[in-house]
FIKEKE-909126 format. One record per residue (C-alpha): residue in three letters; x, z, y. Coordinates in steps of 0.05 Angstrom, whole numbers, padded with zeros to 5 digits, always signed. Layout:
residues N
ALAXZY...
//
This chain:
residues 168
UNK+02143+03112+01238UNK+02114+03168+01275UNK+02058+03214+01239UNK+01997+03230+01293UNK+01982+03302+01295UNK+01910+03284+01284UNK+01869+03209+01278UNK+01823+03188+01311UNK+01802+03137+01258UNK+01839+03154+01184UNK+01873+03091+01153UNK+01838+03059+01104UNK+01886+03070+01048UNK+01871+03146+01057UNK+01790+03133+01057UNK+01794+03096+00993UNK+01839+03139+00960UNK+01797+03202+00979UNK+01734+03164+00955UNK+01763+03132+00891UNK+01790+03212+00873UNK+01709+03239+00899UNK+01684+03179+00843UNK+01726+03200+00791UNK+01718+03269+00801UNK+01637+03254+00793UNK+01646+03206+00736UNK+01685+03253+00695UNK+01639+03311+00697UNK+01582+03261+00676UNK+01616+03237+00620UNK+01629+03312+00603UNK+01567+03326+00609UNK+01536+03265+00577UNK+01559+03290+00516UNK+01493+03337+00509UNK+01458+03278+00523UNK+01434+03230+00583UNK+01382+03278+00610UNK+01437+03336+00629UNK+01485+03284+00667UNK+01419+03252+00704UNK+01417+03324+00731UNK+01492+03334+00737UNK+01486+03260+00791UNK+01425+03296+00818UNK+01461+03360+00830UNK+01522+03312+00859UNK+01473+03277+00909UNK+01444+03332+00930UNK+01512+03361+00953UNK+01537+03299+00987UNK+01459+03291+01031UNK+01469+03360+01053UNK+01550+03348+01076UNK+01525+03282+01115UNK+01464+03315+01140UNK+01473+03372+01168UNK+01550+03369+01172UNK+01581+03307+01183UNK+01531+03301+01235UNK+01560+03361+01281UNK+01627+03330+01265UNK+01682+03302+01312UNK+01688+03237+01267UNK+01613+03226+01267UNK+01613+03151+01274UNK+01681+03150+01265UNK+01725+03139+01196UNK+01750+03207+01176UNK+01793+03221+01116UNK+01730+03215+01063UNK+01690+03162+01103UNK+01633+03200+01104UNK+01626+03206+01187UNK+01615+03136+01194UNK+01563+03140+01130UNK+01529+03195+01160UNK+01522+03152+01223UNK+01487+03095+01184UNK+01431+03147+01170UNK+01430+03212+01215UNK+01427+03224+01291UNK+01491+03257+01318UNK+01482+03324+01325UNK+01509+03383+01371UNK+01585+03385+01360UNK+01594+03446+01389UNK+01539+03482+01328UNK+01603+03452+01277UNK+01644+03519+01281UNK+01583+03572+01291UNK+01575+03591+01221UNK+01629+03621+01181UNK+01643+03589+01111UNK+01660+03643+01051UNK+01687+03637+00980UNK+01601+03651+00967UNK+01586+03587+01006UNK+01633+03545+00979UNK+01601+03561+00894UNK+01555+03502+00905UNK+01621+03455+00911UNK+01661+03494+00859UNK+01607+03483+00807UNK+01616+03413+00812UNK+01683+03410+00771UNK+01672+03482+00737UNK+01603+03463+00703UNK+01630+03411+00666UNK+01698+03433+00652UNK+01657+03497+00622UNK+01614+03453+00582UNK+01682+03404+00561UNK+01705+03476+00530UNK+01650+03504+00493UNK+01639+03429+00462UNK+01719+03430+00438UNK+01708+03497+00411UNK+01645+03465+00372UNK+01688+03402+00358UNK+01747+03372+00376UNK+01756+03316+00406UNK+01824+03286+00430UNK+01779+03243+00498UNK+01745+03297+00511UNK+01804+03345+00516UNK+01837+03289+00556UNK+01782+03278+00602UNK+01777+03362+00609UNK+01845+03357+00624UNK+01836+03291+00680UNK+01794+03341+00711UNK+01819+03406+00718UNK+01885+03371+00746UNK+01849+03324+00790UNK+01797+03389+00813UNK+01867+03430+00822UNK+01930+03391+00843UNK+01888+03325+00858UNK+01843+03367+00907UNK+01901+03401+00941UNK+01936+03329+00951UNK+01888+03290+00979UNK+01869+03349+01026UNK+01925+03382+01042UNK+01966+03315+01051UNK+01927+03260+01075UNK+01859+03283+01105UNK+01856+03354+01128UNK+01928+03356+01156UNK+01906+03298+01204UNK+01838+03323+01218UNK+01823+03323+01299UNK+01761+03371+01285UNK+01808+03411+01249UNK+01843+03425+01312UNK+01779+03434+01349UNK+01755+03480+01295UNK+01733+03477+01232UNK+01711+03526+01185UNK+01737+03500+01125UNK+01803+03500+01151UNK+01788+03584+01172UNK+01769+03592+01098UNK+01828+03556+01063UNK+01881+03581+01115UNK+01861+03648+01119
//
């Protein structure tokens, strides 16, 4: 079977692996988190939300796969709820390591927090769910993007800044 350089729709399989792997990603940093009590992981899912409105607002909208199934499902989502906006404003801004803190937090915050609680007490699930997530944030991360979604990405080949960043 022949690979396509890009998709126009992603395969299923690949949507609901990359959502399953965005899930557990979430859910393990809660239950990190959880463990200083329910009030710090409410904020944590806040935090989480507030990261994933922003990506289907005011960039899945620019998108090539707006209304369309990319590799995280998230152009067709953001068509449920947003007007398509100007494609050609997807590549105008150039993304740095500084821009992309907001994303990196979502892993490191509780993966610090999952340390400084082992140090205070150990605790063999916790160091396994640490663990879960620092492989998952590392060589997880790099799999899913580097060889199902990104490699196949259309907007990729039209630009993408992401793509710049990473591939520098």
């Amino acid at each position: 079977m022949n690979t396509p350089l890009s998709y126009e729709n992603y395969p299923t399989g690949t949507v609901i692996l990359s959502g399953i792997f965005s899930l557990t990603l979430y859910t393990l940093g809660f239950l990190i988190i959880l463990k200083l009590g329910l009030v710090f992981s409410l904020f944590y899912l806040l935090y989480v939300f507030i990261l994933e409105y922003r990506l289907i607002k005011y960039h899945c909208t620019k998108c090539y796969y707006w209304g369309k199934t990319c590799g995280f499902g998230k152009g067709r989502l953001s068509s449920w709820f947003f007007r398509k906006g100007n494609p050609s404003e997807f590549c105008t801004k150039k993304l740095t390591w500084k821009d992309m803190i907001p994303d990196m937090l979502v892993s490191l915050v509780p993966v610090i927090i999952g340390i400084i609680l082992l140090i205070l007490e150990f605790n063999i699930i916790l160091l396994s769910a640490l663990l879960l997530l620092i492989l998952l944030t590392t060589m997880g991360n790099s799999f899913i993007r580097g060889s199902l979604t990104c490699k196949y990405c259309k907007q990729r080949e039209l630009g993408c800044p992401a793509d710049a960043l990473f591939n520098e």
